[in-house]
C-alpha positions as a Python dict, from the first residue, in 0.01 Angstrom:
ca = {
    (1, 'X'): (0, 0, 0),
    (2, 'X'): (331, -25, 130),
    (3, 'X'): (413, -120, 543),
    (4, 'X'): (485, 200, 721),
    (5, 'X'): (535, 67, 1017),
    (6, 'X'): (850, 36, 1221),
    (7, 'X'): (1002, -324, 1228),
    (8, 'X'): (1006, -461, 1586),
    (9, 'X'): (1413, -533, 1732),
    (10, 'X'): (1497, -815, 1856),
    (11, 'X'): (1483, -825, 2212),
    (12, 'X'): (1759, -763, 2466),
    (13, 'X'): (1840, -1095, 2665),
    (14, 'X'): (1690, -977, 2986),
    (15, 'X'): (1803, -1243, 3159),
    (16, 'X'): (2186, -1257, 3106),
    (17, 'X'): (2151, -862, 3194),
    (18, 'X'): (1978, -839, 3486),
    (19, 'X'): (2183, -1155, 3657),
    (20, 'X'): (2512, -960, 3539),
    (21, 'X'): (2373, -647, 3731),
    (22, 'X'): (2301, -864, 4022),
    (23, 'X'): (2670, -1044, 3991),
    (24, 'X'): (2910, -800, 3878),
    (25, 'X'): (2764, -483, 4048),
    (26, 'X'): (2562, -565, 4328),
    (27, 'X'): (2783, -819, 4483),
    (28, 'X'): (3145, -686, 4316),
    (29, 'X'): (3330, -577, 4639),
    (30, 'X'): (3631, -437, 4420),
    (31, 'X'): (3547, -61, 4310),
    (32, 'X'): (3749, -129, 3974),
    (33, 'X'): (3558, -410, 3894),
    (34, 'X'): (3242, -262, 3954),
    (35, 'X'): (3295, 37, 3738),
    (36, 'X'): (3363, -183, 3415),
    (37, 'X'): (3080, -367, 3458),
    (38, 'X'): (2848, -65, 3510),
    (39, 'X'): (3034, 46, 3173),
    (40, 'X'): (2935, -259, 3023),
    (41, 'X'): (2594, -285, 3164),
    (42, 'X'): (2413, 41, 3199),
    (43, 'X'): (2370, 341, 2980),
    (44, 'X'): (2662, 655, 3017),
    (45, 'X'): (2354, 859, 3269),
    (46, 'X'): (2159, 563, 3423),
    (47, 'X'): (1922, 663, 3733),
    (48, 'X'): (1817, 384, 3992),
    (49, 'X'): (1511, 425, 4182),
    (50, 'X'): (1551, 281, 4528),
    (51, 'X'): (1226, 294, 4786),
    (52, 'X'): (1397, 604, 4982),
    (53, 'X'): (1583, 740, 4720),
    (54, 'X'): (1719, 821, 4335),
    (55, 'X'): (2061, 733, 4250),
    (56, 'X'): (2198, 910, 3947),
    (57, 'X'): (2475, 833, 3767),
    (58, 'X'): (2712, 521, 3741),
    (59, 'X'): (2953, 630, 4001),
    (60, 'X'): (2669, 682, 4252),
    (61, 'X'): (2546, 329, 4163),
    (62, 'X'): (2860, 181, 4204),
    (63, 'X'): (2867, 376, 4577),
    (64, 'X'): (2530, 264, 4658),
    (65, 'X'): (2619, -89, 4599),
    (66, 'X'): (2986, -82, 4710),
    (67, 'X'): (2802, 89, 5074),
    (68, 'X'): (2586, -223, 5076),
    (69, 'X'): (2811, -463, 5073),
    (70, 'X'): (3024, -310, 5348),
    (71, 'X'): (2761, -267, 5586),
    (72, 'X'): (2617, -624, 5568),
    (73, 'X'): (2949, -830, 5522),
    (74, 'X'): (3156, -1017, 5364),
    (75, 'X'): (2944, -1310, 5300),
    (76, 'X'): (2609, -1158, 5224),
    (77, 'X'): (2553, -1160, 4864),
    (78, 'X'): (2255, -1156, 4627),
    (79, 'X'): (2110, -1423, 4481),
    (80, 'X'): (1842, -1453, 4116),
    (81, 'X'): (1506, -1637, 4162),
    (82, 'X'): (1422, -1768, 3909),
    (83, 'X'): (1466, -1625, 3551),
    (84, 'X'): (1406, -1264, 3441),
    (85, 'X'): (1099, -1158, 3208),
    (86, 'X'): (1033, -902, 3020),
    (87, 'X'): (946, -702, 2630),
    (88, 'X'): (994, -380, 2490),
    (89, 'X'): (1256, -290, 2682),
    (90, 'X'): (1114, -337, 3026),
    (91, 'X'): (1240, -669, 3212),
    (92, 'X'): (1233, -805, 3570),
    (93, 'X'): (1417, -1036, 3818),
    (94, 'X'): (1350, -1183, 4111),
    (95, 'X'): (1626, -1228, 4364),
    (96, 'X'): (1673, -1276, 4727),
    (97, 'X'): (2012, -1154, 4960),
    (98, 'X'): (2159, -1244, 5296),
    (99, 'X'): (2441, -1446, 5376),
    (100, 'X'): (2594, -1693, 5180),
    (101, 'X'): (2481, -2016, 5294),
    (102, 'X'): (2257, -1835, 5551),
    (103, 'X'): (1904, -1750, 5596),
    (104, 'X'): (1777, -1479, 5350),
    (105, 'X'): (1730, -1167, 5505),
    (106, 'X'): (1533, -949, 5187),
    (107, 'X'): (1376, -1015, 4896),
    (108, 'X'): (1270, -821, 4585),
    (109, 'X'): (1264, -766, 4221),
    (110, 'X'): (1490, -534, 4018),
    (111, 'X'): (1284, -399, 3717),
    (112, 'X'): (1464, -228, 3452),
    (113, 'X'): (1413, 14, 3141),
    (114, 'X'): (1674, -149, 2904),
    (115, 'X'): (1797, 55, 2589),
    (116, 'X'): (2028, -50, 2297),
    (117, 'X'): (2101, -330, 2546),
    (118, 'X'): (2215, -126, 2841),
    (119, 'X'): (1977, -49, 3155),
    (120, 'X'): (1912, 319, 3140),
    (121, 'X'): (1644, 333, 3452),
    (122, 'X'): (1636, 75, 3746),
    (123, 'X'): (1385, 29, 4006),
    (124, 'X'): (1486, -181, 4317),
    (125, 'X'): (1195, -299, 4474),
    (126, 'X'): (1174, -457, 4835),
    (127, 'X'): (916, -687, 4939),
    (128, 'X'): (772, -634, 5260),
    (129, 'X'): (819, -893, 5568),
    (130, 'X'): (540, -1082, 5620),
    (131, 'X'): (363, -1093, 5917),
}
């Protein structure tokens, strides 16, 4: 009887992608910059899921992030923890943000539907302070 099934891909490297996302959008202050790498990174209609809102689009992205960086500085900057997991086109990383050199002021994980490569749907989730 022959194998019907479908062959498994090989998996995206979740790890190169999701630091990239955390590098060349999330703390890219120049607009131009940031819109290549969203090119490169994320499908053409990407949504992220942030706790108070969805973000759709790559321009919007790019916005959200550019916004972020203005209203906490020019030093803060995000930072991986760790490496980033994942299969079947789901991954996760780790990472923490505040100033550079400083004290970090959030943490969370970025988990991402990844397809052909590119992240098509991102979820940016905050950890809550403890206390």
């Amino acid at each position: 009887m022959p194998n019907t099934e479908t062959p498994i891909g090989a998996e995206p490297d979740y790890d190169r992608l999701l630091r990239a996302n955390l590098e060349r959008v999330f703390n890219e202050r120049d607009a131009g910059k940031r819109a290549t790498a969203l090119a490169d990174l994320f499908v053409d209609e990407p949504v992220m899921y942030e706790p108070s809102d969805v973000v759709r689009g790559r321009e919007a992205i790019s916005t959200v992030a550019g916004n972020l960086l203005d209203r906490f500085g020019p030093m803060f900057r995000f930072t991986p923890v760790g490496g980033a997991v994942g299969h079947h086109g789901l991954g996760s990383l780790r990472w923490q943000a505040g100033p550079e050199g400083g004290p970090v002021t959030v943490t969370g994980s970025d988990v991402a539907e990844v397809v052909g490569g590119r992240i098509a749907r991102l979820w940016v989730l905050i950890t809550p302070p403890e206390g």
